[in-house]
C-alpha positions as CSV (number, residue, x, y, z in Angstrom):
1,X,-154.8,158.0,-111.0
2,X,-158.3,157.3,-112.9
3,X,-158.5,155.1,-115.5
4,X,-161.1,157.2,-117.4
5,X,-162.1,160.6,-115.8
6,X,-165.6,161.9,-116.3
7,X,-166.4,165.6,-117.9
8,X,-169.2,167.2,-119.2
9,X,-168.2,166.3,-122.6
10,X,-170.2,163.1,-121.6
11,X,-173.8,164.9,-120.0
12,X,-176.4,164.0,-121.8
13,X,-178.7,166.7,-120.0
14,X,-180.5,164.1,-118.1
15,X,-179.9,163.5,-114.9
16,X,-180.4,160.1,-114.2
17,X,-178.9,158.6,-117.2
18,X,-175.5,161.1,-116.3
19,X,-175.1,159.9,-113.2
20,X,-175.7,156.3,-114.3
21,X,-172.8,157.2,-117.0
22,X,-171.0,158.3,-114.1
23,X,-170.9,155.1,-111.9
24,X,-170.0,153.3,-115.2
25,X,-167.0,155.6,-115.5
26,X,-166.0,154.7,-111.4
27,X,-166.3,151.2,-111.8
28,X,-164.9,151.3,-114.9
29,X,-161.3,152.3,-112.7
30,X,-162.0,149.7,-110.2
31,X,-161.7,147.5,-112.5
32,X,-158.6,149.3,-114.0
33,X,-157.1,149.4,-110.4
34,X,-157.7,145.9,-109.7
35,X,-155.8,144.6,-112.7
36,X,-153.4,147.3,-112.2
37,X,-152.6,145.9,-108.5
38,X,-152.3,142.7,-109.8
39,X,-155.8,141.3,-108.0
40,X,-156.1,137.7,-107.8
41,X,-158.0,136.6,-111.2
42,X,-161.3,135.9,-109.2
43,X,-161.3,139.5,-107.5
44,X,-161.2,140.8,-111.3
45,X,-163.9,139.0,-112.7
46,X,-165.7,140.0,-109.4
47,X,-164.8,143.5,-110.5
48,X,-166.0,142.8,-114.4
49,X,-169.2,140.8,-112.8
50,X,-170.5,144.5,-111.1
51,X,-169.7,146.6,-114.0
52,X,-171.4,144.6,-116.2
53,X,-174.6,144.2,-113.9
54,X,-174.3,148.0,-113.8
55,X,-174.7,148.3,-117.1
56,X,-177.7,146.3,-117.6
57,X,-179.7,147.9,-114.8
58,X,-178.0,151.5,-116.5
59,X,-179.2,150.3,-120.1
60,X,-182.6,149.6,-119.0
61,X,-183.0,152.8,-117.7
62,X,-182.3,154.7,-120.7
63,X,-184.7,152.3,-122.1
64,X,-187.7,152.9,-120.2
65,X,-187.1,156.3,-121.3
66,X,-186.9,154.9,-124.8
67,X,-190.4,153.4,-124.7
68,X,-192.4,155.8,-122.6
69,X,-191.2,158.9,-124.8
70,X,-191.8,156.6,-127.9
71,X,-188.2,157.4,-129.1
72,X,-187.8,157.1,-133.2
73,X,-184.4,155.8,-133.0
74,X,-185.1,153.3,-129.5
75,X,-184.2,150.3,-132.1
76,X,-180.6,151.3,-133.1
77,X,-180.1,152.5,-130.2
78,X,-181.2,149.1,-128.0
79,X,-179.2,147.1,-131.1
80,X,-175.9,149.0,-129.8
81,X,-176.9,148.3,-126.3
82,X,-177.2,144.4,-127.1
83,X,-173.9,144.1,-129.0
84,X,-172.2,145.5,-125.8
85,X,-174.4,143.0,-123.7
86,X,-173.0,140.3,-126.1
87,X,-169.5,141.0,-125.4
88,X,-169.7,140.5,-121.8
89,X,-171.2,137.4,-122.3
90,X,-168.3,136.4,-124.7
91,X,-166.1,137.6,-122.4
92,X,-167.3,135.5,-119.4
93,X,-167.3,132.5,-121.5
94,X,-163.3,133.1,-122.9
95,X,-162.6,133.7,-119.0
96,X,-163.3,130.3,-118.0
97,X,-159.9,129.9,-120.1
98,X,-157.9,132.3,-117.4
99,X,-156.3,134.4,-119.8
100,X,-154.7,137.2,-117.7
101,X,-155.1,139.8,-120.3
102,X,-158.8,139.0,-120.6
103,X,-160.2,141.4,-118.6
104,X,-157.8,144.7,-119.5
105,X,-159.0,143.9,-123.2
106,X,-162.7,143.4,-122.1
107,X,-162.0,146.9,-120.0
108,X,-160.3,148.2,-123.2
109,X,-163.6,147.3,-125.4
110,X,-165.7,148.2,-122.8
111,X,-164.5,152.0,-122.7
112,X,-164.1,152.8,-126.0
113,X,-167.6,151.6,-126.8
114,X,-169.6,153.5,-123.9
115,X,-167.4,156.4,-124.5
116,X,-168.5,156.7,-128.5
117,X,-172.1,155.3,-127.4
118,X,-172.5,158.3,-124.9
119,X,-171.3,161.3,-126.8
120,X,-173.4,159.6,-130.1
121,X,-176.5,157.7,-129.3
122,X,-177.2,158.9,-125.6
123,X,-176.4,162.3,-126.4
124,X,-179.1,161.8,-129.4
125,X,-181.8,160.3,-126.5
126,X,-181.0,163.3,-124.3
127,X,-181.7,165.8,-127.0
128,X,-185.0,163.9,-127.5
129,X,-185.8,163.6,-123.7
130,X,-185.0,167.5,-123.4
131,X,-187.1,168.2,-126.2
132,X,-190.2,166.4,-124.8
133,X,-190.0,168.4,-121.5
134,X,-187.7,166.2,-120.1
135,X,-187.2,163.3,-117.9
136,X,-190.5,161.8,-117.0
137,X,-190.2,157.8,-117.3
């Protein structure tokens, strides 16, 4: 059973960034499943490590788009992408610690922020990229 199940509630209208949002929501219930299956604590953090590469390469996408449409609100929006950023790097550090819970809280965090960052700021950026004629970065 999925962790998090994707539906159009979260399209932004942009093709690229939804199914970027999309792979976030997958790997997002690999990591639920591994903790769920009670993976060794390495094959989590191997789990956390790619979702959290992921989401770089998926936030700089929606930031090329940022800068080439000259989007008015690309510094709140990049702010919110660095305080997510910023918690995975807290998170790695506290895992050096091996505290089993670690990662179901980091996954925890993790899903409540993308899912109030998508249907708020994204969904803003996809109005704006629709609005310019769409998706050309």
């Amino acid at each position: 059973m999925a962790y998090v199940t994707w539906d159009e509630s979260y399209a932004v209208g942009v093709g690229e960034i939804d199914e970027q949002h999309k792979r976030l929501f997958e790997l997002a219930n690999e990591l639920e499943e591994a903790c769920a299956n009670q993976c060794s604590f390495g094959d989590i953090m191997r789990a956390v490590e790619e979702f959290t590469e992921y989401t770089r390469i998926h936030f700089a996408t929606e930031e090329k788009f940022m800068a080439a449409l000259q989007y008015e609100e690309q510094e709140e929006h990049v702010e919110e992408h660095m305080v997510c950023s910023m918690c995975a790097v807290d998170f790695f550090g506290q895992a050096i610690e091996g505290d089993p819970e670690l990662p179901r809280q980091f996954l925890a965090y993790v899903m409540d922020w993308l899912k109030v960052h998508i249907k708020g700021r994204d969904k803003g950026l996809g109005n704006f990229i629709n609005r310019q004629g769409g998706a050309k970065a």
